[in-house]
C-alpha positions in Angstrom: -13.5 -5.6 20.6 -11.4 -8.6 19.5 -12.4 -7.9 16.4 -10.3 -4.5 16.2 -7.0 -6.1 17.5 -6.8 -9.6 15.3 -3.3 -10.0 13.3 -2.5 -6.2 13.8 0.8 -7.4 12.8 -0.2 -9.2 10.1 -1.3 -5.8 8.6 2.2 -4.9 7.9 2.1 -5.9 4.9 0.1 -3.6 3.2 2.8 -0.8 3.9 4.6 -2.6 0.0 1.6 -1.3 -1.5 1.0 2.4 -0.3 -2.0 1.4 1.9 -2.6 0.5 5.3 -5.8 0.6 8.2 -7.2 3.5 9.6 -9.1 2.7 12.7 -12.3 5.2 12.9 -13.7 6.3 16.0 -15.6 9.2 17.2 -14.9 11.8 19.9 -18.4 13.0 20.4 -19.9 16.3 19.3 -18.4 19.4 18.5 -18.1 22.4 20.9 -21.1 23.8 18.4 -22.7 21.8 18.9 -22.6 19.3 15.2 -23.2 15.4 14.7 -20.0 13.8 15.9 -17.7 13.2 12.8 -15.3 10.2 12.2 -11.3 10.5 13.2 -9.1 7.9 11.9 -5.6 6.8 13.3 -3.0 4.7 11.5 -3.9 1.2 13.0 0.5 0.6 13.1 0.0 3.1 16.1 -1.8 0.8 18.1 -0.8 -1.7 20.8 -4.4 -2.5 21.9 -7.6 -1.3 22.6 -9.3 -1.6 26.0 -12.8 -0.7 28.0 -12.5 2.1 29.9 -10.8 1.3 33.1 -10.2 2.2 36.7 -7.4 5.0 36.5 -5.5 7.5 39.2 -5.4 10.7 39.2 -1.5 11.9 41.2 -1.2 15.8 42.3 -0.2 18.1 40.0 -2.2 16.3 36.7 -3.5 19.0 34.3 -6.2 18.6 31.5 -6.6 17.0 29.1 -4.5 14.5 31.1 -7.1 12.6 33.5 -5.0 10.4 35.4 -2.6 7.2 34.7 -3.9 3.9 34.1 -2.1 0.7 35.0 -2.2 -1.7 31.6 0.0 -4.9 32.0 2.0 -3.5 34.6 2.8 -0.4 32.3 1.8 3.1 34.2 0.3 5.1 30.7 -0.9 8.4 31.1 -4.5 9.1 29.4 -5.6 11.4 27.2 -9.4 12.9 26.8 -9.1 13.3 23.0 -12.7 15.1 22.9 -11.1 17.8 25.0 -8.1 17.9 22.7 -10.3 18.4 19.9 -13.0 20.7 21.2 -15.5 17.7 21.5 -18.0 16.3 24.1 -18.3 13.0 24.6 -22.0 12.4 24.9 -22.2 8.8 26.2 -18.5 9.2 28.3 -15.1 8.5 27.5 -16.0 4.7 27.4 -13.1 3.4 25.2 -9.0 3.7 25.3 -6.5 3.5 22.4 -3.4 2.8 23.5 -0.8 3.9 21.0 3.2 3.2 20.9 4.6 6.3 19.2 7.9 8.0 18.7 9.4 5.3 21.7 6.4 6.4 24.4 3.2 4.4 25.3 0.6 6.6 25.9 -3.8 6.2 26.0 -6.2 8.5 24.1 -9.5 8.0 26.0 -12.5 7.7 22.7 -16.2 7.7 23.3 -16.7 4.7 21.0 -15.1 3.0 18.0 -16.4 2.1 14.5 -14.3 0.0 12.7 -11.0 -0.8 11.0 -11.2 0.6 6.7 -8.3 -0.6 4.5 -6.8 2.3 2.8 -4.6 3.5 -0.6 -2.7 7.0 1.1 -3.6 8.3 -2.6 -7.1 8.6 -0.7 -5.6 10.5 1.8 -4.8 14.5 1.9 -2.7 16.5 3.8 -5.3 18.7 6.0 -2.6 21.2 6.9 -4.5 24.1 5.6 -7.8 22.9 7.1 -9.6 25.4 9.5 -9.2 24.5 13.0 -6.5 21.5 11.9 -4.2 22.1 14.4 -4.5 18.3 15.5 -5.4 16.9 12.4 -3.1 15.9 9.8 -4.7 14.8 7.0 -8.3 13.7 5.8 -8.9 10.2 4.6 -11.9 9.8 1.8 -13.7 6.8 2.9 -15.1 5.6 -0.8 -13.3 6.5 -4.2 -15.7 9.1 -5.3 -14.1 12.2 -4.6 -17.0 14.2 -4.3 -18.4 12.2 -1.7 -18.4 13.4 2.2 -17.6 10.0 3.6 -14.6 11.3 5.1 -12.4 10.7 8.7 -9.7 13.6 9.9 -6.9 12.0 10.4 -5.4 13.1 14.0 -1.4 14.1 14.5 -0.5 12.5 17.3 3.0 14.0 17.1 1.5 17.4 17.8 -0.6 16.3 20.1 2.2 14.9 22.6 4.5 17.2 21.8 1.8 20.1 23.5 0.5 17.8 26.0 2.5 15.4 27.1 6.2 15.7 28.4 8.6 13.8 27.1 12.4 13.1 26.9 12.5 13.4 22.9 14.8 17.0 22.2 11.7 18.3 20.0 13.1 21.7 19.9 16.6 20.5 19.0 17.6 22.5 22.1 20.4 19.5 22.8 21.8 19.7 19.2 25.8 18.4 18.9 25.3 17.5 15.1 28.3 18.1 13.6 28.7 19.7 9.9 28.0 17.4 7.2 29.8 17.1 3.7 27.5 17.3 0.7 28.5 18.4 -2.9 28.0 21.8 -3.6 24.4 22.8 -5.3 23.2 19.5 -4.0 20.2 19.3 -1.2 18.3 17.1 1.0 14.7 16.4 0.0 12.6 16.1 3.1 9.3 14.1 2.8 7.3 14.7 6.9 4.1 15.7 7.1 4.0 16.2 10.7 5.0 20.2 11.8 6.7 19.3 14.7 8.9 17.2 12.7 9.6 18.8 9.9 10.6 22.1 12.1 12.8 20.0 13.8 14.6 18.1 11.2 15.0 22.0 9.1 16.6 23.1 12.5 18.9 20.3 12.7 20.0 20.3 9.2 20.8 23.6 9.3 23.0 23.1 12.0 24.7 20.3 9.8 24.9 23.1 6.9 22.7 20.9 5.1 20.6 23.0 2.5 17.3 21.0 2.9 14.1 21.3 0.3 10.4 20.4 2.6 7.7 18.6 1.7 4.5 17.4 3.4 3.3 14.6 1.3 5.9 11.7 -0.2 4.2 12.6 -3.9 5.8 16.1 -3.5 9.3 15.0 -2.6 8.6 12.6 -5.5 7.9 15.2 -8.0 10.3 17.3 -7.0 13.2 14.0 -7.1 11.9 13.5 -10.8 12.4 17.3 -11.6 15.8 17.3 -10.6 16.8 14.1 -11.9 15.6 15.6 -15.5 17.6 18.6 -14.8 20.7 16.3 -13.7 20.4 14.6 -17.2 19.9 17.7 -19.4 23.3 19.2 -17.5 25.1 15.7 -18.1 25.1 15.1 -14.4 24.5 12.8 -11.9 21.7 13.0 -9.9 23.7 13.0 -6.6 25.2 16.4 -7.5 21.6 18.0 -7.4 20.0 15.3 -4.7 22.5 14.5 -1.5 19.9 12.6 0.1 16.4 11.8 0.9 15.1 12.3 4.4 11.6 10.8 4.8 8.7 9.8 7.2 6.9 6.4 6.4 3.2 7.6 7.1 2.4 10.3 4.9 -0.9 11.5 2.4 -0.7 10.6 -1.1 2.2 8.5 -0.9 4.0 6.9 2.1 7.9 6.8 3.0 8.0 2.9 2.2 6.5 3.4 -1.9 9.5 6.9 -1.8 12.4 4.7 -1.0 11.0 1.7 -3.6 10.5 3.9 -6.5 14.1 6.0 -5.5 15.7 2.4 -5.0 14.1 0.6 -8.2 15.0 3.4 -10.2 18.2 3.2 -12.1 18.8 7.4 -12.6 17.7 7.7 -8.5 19.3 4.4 -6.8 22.3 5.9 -5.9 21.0 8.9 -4.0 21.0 7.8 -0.5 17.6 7.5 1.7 16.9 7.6 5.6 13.9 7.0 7.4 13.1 9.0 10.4 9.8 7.3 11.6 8.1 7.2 14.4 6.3 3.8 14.2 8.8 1.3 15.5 8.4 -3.0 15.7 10.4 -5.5 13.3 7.6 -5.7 10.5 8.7 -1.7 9.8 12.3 -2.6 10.0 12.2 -5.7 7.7 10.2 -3.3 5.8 12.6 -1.0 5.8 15.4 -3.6 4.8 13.0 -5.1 1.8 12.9 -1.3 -0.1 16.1 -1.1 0.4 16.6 2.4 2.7 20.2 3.1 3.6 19.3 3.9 7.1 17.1 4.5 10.0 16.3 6.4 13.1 13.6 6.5 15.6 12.1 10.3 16.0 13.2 12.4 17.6 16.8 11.8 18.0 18.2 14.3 16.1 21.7 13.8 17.1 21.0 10.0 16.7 20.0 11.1 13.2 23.2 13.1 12.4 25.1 10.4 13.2 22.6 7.9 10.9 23.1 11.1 8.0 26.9 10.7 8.1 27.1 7.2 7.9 25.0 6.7 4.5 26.7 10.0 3.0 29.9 8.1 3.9 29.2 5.2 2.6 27.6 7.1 -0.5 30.7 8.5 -1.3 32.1 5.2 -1.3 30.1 3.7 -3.7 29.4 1.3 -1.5 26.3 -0.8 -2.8 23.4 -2.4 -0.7 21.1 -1.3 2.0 22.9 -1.3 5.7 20.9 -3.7 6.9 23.3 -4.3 10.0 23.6 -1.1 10.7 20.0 0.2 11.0 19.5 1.8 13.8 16.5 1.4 15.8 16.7 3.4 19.0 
């Protein structure tokens, strides 16, 4: 078990080079009754795994909740994943992942866990189209033969609080004050999230701040769609920023993650000056230094949309000052 949790931080380095951990576990069988298959979840996610302990079950708990477990003084509701995912646990929920995600600690009960695989995102897919995905976001190939079947869904843990768990976070963008932004005429937002719950919320709110926005799931897409315009921007005699008003992305994503978007964007003379948030659910100071070294131009926690608006019109601000340099003291980190 040690074994899993050594130098998690340390890991944070690998973000610089588009790959990261998965940690692979397994949930048990399915509800038909198949071999239990491999899930994966982004080890950045993780706080600590633990044995199976004692928890309490208050009035009023409803599955697939089972209770609240007391870790280092920190009252964490648990999850039974299997349930989630229409698996039985055949030797017992013996294992908890505890996960730090979008500012809320919660614990996804596991019936065992496999190990730690270091990953390129180019070997992961977005799964969005998968039958019975509704929890799984992607699909990570284990080995670099693409016809192989050594593969690990990759769960969305996003979706999975925001139908199970209830939180404080404005998911629905019911609370929205964002204000109108100003953005050039013809220009968008390219949006880079491959979670749903996300992405519907950021279209919602930047609509409301009469932003046209253009989604995509994977970072490649918003990148090939980036390079498409910047062509178009040169054949017109344009800059970039008149098609491109800025780029709004998630850091975990298939194919290519938000932290290889803003370096190639940033490192690109045509692209530099288009100006880039991320909205990003994993949190700590390896992400934000991170986040300072590729040179992003801002940064919010999800999902604080109005937090976000106010993040949006800072960097088009400053944007339209030509104001150079990442806004390192003004990051915000909520």
């Amino acid at each position: 078990m040690d074994n899993f949790q050594k130098d998690i931080d340390d890991r944070a380095n690998l973000a610089l080079s588009n790959r990261f951990e998965l940690l692979l576990f397994r949930l048990g069988a399915s509800a038909e009754g198949d071999n239990a298959e491999l899930f994966g979840i982004n080890v950045f996610k993780l706080r600590e795994i633990v044995p199976m302990p004692a928890f309490t079950k208050p009035a009023g708990i409803k599955a697939p909740v089972m209770g609240m477990v007391n870790i280092r003084d920190q009252i964490i509701p648990v999850i039974d994943l299997p349930s989630v995912l229409g698996c039985k646990a055949e030797s017992g929920l013996n294992i908890l992942l505890i996960t730090e995600y979008a500012r809320s600690v919660q614990a996804f009960a596991v019936e065992s866990v496999e190990n730690i695989i270091r990953l390129d995102w180019t070997q992961v897919h977005t799964a969005e189209k998968a039958v019975n995905g509704q929890y799984i976001t992607s699909i990570a190939c284990l080995d670099n033969d693409k016809d192989s079947n050594n593969l690990a869904m990759v769960i969305d843990v996003e979706q999975i609080l925001y139908d199970i768990v209830p939180a404080d976070h404005d998911l629905h963008a019911t609370r929205l004050t964002a204000p109108k932004q100003s953005i050039k005429p013809g220009a968008m937002a390219i949006v880079a999230e491959d979670s749903k719950v996300a992405r519907a919320m950021l279209e919602k709110g930047l609509h409301a701040m009469e932003i046209p926005a253009k989604m995509h799931v994977t970072g490649q897409q918003a990148w090939d769609t980036i390079e498409k315009l910047a062509k178009e921007a040169q054949t017109e005699g344009v800059p970039v920023t008149d098609k491109i008003a800025l780029v709004l992305t998630d850091l975990e994503m298939p194919e290519m993650d938000g932290f290889t978007l803003t370096r190639k964007i940033k490192s690109d003379p045509r692209l530099k000056a288009i100006p880039v948030v991320i909205h990003s659910s994993l949190s700590g100071n390896a992400n934000e230094d991170h986040i300072r070294k590729v040179k992003a131009d801002g940064y919010v926690a999800k999902f604080e949309i109005n937090q976000l608006s106010t993040v949006i019109k800072e960097v088009l601000e400053r944007a339209e000052r030509h104001e150079d340099g990442p806004l390192i003291s003004r990051l915000h980190s909520v």
